[in-house]
C-alpha positions in Angstrom: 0.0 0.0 0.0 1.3 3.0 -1.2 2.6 5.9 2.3 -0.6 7.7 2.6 -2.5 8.5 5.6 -4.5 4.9 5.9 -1.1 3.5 5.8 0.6 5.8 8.4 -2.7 4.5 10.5 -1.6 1.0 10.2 2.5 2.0 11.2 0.8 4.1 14.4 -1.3 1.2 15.3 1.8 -1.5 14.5 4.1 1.0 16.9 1.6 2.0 19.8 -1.2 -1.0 19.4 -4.2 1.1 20.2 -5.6 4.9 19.3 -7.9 7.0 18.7 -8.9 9.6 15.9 -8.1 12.6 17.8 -4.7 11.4 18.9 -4.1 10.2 15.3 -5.3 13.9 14.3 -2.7 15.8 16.5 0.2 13.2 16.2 0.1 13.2 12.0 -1.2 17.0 12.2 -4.5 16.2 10.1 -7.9 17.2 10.1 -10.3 14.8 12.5 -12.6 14.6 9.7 -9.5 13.1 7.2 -8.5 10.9 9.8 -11.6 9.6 10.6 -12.6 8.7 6.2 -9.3 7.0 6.4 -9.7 5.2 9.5 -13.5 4.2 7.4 -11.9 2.9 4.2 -9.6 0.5 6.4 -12.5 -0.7 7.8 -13.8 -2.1 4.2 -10.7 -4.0 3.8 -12.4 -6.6 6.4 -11.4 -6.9 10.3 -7.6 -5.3 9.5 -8.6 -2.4 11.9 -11.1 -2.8 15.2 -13.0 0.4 15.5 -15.5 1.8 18.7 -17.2 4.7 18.7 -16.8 7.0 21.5 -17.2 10.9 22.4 -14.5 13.2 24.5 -15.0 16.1 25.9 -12.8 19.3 25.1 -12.4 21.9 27.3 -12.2 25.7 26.0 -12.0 28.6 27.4 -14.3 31.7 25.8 -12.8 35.2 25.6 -13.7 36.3 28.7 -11.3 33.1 30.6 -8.8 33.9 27.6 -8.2 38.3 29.6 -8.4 36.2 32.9 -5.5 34.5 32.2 -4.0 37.8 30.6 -4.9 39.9 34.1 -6.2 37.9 36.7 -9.7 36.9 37.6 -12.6 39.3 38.6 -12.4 38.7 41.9 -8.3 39.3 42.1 -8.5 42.4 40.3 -11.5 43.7 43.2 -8.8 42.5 46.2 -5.7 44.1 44.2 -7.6 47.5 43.6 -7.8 47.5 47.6 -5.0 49.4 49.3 -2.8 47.3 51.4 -3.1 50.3 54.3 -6.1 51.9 54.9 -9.6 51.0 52.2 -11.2 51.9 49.4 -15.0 53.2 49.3 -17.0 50.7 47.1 -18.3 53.1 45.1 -14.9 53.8 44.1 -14.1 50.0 43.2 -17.3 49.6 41.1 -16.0 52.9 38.9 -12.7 51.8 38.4 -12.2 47.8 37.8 -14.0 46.0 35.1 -16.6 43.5 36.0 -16.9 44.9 39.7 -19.9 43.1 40.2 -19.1 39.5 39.7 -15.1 40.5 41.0 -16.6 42.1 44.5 -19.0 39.5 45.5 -16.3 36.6 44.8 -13.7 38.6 46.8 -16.2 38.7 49.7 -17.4 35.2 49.7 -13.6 34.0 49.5 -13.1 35.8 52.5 -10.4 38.5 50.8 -12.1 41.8 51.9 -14.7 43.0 54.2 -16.8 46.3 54.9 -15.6 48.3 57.4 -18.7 50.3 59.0 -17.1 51.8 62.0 -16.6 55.1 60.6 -19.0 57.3 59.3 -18.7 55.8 55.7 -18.2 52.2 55.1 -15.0 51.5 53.9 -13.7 48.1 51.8 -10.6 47.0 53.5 -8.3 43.8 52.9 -9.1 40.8 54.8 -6.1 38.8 54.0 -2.8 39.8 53.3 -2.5 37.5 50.7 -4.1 35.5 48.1 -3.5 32.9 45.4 -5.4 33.3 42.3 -6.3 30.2 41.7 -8.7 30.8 39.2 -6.1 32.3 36.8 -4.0 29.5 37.2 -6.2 27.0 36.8 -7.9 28.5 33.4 -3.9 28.9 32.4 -3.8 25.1 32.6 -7.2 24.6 30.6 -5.8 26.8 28.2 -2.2 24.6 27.9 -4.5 21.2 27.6 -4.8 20.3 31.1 -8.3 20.6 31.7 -7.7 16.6 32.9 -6.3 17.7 35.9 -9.1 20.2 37.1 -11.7 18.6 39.3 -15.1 18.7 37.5 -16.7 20.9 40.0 -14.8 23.3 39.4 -15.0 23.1 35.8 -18.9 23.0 35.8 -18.5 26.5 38.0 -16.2 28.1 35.5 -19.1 26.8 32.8 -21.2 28.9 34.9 -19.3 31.9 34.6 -19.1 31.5 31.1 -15.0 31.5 31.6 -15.2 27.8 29.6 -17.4 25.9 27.1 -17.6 22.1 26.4 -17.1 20.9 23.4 -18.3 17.0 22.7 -16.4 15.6 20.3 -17.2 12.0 18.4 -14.3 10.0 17.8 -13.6 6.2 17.2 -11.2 4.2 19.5 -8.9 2.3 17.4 -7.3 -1.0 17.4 -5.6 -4.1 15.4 -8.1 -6.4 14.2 -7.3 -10.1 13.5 -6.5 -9.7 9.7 -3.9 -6.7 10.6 -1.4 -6.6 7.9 0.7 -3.6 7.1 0.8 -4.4 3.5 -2.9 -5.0 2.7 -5.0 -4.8 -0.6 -8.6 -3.8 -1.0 -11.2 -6.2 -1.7 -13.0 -6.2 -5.2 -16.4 -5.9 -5.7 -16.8 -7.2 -8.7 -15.8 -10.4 -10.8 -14.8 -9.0 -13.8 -14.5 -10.8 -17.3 -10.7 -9.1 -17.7 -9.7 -10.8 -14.5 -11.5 -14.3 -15.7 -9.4 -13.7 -18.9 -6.3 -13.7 -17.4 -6.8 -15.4 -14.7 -5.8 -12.7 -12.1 -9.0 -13.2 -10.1 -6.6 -16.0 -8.1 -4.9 -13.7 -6.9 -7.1 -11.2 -5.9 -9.6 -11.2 -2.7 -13.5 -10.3 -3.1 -15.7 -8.4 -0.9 -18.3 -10.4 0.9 -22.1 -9.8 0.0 -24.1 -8.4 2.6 -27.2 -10.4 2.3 -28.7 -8.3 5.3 -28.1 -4.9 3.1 -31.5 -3.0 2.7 -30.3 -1.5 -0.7 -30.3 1.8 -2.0 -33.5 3.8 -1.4 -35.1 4.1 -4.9 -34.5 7.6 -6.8 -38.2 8.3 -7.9 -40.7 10.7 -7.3 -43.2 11.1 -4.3 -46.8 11.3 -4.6 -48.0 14.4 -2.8 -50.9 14.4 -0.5 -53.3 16.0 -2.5 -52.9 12.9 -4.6 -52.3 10.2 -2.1 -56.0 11.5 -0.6 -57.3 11.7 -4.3 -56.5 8.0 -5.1 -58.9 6.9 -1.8 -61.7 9.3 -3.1 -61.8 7.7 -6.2 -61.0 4.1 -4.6 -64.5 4.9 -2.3 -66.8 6.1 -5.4 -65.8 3.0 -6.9 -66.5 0.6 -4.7 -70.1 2.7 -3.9 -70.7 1.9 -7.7 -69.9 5.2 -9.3 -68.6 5.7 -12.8 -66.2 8.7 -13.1 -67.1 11.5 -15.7 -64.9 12.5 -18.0 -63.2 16.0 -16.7 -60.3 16.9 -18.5 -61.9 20.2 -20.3 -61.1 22.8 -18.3 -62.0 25.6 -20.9 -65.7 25.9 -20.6 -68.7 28.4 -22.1 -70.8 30.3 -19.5 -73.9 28.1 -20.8 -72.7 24.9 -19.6 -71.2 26.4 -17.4 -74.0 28.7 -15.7 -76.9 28.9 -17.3 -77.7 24.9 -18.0 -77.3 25.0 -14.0 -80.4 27.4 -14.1 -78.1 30.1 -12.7 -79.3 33.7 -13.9 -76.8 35.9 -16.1 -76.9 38.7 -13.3 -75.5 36.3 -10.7 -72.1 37.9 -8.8 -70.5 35.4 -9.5 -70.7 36.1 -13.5 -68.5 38.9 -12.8 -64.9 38.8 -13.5 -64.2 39.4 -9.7 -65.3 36.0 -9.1 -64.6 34.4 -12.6 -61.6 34.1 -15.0 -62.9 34.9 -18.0 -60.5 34.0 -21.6 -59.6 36.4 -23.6 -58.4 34.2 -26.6 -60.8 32.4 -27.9 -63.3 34.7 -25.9 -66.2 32.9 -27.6 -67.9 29.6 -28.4 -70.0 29.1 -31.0 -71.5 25.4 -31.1 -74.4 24.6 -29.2 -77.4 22.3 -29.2 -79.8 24.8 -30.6 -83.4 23.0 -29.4 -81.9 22.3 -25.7 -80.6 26.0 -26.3 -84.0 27.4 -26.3 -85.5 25.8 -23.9 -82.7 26.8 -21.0 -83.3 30.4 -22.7 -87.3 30.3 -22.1 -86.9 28.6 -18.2 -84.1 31.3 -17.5 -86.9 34.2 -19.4 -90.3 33.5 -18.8 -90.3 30.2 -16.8 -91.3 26.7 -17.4 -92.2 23.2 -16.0 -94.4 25.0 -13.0 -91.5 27.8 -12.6 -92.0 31.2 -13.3 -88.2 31.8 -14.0 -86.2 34.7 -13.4 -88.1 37.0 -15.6 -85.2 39.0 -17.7 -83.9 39.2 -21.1 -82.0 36.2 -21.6 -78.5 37.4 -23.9 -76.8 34.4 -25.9 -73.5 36.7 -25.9 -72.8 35.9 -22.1 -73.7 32.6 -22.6 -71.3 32.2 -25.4 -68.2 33.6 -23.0 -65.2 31.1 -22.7 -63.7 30.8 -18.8 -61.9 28.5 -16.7 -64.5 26.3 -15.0 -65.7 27.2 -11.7 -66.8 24.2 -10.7 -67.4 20.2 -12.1 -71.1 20.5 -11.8 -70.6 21.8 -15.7 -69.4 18.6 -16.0 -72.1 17.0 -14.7 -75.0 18.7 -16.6 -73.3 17.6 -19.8 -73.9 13.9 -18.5 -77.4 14.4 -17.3 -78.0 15.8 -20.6 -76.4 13.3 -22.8 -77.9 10.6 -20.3 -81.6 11.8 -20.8 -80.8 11.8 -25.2 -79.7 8.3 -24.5 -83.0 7.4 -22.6 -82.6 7.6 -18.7 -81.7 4.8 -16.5 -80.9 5.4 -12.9 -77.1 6.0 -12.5 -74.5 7.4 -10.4 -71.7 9.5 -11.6 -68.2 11.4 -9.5 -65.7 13.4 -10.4 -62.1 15.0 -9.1 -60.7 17.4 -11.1 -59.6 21.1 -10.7 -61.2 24.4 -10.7 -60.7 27.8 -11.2 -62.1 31.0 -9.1 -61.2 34.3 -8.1 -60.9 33.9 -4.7 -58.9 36.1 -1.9 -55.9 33.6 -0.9 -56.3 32.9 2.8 -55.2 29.7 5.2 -58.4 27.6 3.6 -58.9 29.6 0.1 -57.5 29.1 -3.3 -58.0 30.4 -6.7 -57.3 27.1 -8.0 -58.4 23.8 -6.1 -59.7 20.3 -6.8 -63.4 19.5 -6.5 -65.1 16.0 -5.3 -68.5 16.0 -7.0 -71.3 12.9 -6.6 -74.4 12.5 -8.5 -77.4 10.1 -8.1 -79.9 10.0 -10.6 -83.0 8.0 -9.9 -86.7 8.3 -9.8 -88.3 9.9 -6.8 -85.4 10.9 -4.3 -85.1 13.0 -1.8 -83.0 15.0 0.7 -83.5 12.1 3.1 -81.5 10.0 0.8 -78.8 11.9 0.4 -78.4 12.9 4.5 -79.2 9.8 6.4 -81.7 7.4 7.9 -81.8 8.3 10.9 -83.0 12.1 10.5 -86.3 10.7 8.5 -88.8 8.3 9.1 -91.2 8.4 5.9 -92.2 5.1 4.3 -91.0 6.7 1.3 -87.5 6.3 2.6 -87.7 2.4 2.6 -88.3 2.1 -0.8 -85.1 3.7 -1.9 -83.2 2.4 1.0 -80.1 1.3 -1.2 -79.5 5.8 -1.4 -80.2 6.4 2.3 -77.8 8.1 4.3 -75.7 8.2 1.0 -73.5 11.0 2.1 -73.0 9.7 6.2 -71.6 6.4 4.0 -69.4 8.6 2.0 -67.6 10.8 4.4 -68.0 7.6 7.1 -65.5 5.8 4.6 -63.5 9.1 4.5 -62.8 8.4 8.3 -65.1 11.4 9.0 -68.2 11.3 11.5 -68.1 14.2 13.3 -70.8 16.3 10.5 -73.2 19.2 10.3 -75.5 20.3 7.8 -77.0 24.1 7.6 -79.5 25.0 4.8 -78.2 27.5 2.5 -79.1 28.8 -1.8 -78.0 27.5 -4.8 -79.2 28.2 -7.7 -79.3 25.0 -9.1 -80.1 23.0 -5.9 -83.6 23.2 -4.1 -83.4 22.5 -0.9 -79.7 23.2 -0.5 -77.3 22.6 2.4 -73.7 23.0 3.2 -72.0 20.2 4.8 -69.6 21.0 7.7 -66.6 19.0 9.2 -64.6 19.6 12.6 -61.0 20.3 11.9 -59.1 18.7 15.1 -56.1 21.3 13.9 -57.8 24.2 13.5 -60.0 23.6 16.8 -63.1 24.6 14.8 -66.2 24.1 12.1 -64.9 24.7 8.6 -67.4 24.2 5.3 -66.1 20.9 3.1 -68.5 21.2 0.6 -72.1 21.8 -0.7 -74.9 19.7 -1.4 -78.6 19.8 -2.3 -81.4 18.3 -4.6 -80.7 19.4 -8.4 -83.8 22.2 -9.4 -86.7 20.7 -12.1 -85.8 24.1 -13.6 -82.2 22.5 -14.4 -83.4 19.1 -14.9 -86.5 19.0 -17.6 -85.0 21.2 -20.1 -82.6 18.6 -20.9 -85.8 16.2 -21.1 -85.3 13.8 -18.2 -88.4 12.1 -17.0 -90.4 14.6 -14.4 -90.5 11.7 -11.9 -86.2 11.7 -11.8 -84.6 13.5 -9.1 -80.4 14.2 -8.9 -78.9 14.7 -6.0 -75.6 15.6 -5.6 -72.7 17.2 -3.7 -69.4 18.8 -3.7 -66.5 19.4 -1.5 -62.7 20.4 -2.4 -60.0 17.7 -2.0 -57.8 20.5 -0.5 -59.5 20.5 3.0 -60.3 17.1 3.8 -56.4 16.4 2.7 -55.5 19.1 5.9 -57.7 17.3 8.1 -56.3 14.4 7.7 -51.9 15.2 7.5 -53.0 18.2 9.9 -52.1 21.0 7.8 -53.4 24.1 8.9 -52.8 26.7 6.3 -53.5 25.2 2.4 -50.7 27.4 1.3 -49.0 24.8 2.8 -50.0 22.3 0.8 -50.4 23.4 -2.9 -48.5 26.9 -3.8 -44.9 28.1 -3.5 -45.1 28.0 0.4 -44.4 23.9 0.0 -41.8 22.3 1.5 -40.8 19.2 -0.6 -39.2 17.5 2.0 -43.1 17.6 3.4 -44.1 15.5 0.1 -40.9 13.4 0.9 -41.7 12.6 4.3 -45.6 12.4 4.6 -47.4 8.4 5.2 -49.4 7.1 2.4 -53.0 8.2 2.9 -54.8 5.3 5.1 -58.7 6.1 6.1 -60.3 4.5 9.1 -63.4 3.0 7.3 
């Protein structure tokens, strides 16, 4: 081996038998880090070296021990400043000698000086004609490396006065191991088809496989909550027999997007404060004419025992392009394509994102994922979609394969603790918003909406009048901070997040 520091390792340990990295350090004047690699790649020879961790302690002293040594210590300064004849007033002392404080009370309690109160002022006079700064000396030896023959009490009181710090340092206690050699050669990995060739593997010795070895940790991505939680949605609308619509346009027209939901063209949120409208293409153009007319009538002059909203209906806002505000666009379109294809009673979800003009706060977005379910079937109710228990109509049991269709949902979401309050939609009637307890945030917060799709909504697009929808919505944003106890969404999806978050965070496992 050729005379480099592993090899001067081996000489030390053939001369002296044992070791340890610091020693090594100060003996070949190396960095503890070099020593302590080198000391690592003797170890993969095999058992050449025997190696223990261990920790020392090291003993410095900070700047203020580094001018005791230079001048004395506080308290020596306080007894010299004290004339030998005579005293000093204490007011005096406390002006003139740095640290006074600390210097005076350590004098006193060593017994060096004393007040004087006989006279009419009190006077600080010596108490001893001598003293031994021992403090001084003993920092002097701390300084020289011999904090090893300090007691520890006194060390741990100097620690106290901030005079020295302790400094742990790891290091590994060296010794020979039962292969020691001082002319060794490092193991192969690998059989190679060079040394097969010329038959030099012989001569050679191999590294052992480590059987136990976990392996490398793989180099791919991580899923991030949002998606972890995404993948159980979808796994839970499955197995309650829902087909997932297709959501991937997320362009829409303000008719599919508002006024197939029987949602009025003078609604707020129609205004670009709430909506991001597109500027290129800023129109569509395609519609289904017949279907056309018939939202435009319901929305005018009412329809279907509905006496509408009763204004001018304008096909130029319906005909504005704008990032999608929520899937229940999505979910018209497959009510209406389901009632051209003749109705049968079905069930539908989505999760896909959505885009509005919100004010960005800990549990607002302007961009977020929605969770939508639909049930179609004939002659449903609210009942069906809240829970048994709140209803007691024979209706009820007729349909009893939709009751308490949303308690099932958010039960297999891990989620029982639920409110409902009544609230508008213009496309639901009734309508309520469903609330969750957030164990973080120590509060109510709103997870999403539900409600009983209009007739106003629902006959245009000529289903039966005997088939009821409902439905409801709820972000995938907030039920994901409920359940990794996130308490601010920027957080989670933004510029805010902390990759090593996505990195560290448990697959998403829901008590069902």
């Amino acid at each position: 081996m050729a005379s480099d520091l592993p090899h001067k390792i081996l000489l030390y340990l053939n001369e002296n038998g044992s070791t340890d990295t610091i020693q090594l350090s100060l003996c070949m004047k190396e960095d503890h880090q070099k020593v302590v690699g080198a000391v690592k790649s003797l170890q993969s020879l095999g058992d050449v070296i025997s190696v223990e961790q261990s920790t020392k302690r090291e003993w410095k002293l900070t700047e203020e021990g580094r001018s005791i040594t230079e001048r004395g210590s506080h308290e020596a300064v306080v007894y010299y400043s004290v004339p030998s004849e005579g005293g000093i007033s204490q007011t005096q002392i406390m002006k003139e000698c740095p640290n006074a404080k600390v210097g005076f009370s350590k004098a006193m309690s060593s017994g060096w000086i004393y007040i004087d109160k006989s006279g009419d002022a009190p006077v600080v006079k010596r108490k001893v004609p001598s003293i031994s700064d021992t403090v001084k000396e003993n920092l002097s030896l701390i300084l020289n490396n011999g904090a090893d023959k300090i007691p520890d009490s006194l060390k741990q009181d100097y620690k106290k006065r901030k005079l020295i710090e302790e400094n742990i340092i790891k290091c590994f206690l060296i010794k020979k191991g039962s292969e020691f050699s001082l002319s060794v050669m490092k193991s192969e990995n690998d059989l190679t088809t060079d040394m097969i060739a010329s038959g030099s593997w012989s001569e050679k010795s191999f590294k052992a496989y480590n059987f136990d070895a976990l392996g490398m940790a793989p180099s791919g991505g991580h899923l991030h909550p949002l998606l972890k939680v995404r993948s159980q949605f979808r796994q839970i609308f499955l197995e309650m027999g829902f087909s997932e619509m297709p959501t991937s346009n997320y362009v829409e027209n303000s008719f599919w997007n508002f006024d197939a939901l029987f949602q009025p063209q003078q609604h707020p949120a129609r205004d670009a404060h709430d909506t991001f409208f597109l500027s290129e293409p800023q129109l569509s153009e395609k519609f289904e004419n017949e279907y056309l007319n018939r939202v435009k009538e319901v929305h005018s002059h009412g329809g279907y025992g509905s006496q509408g909203y009763g204004y001018e209906w304008k096909m130029e806002e319906a005909k504005k392009n704008l990032l999608r505000t929520h899937t229940t666009a999505v979910s018209a379109r497959m009510l209406y394509n389901l009632a051209q294809k003749g109705f049968q009673p079905t069930k539908y979800f989505s999760i896909d994102r959505v885009f509005r003009n919100e004010t960005l706060d800990a549990t607002h977005l302007a961009e977020f994922h929605q969770v939508e379910g639909v049930v179609a079937d004939f002659n449903l109710t609210l009942g069906h979609l809240i829970d048994q228990q709140h209803f007691s109509r024979p209706v009820f049991l007729a349909y009893h394969r939709y009751l308490g269709i949303m308690q099932e949902f958010f039960g297999k979401l891990g989620i029982d603790k639920l409110k409902f309050k009544p609230t508008y939609n213009p496309y639901t009637e009734p309508s309520m918003e469903v609330y969750c307890f957030h164990n973080g945030l120590k509060k109510w917060i709103e997870v999403g909406n539900s409600g009983v799709f209009r007739p106003e909504m629902l006959l245009p697009m000529g289903l039966p009048e005997n088939v009821t929808v409902i439905a409801w919505g709820l972000s995938l944003e907030r039920p994901t901070m409920i359940k990794y106890g996130i308490d601010n969404i920027r957080d989670l999806v933004g510029p805010r997040v902390n990759l090593q978050m996505v990195h560290d965070n448990p697959l998403c496992r829901l008590d069902k």
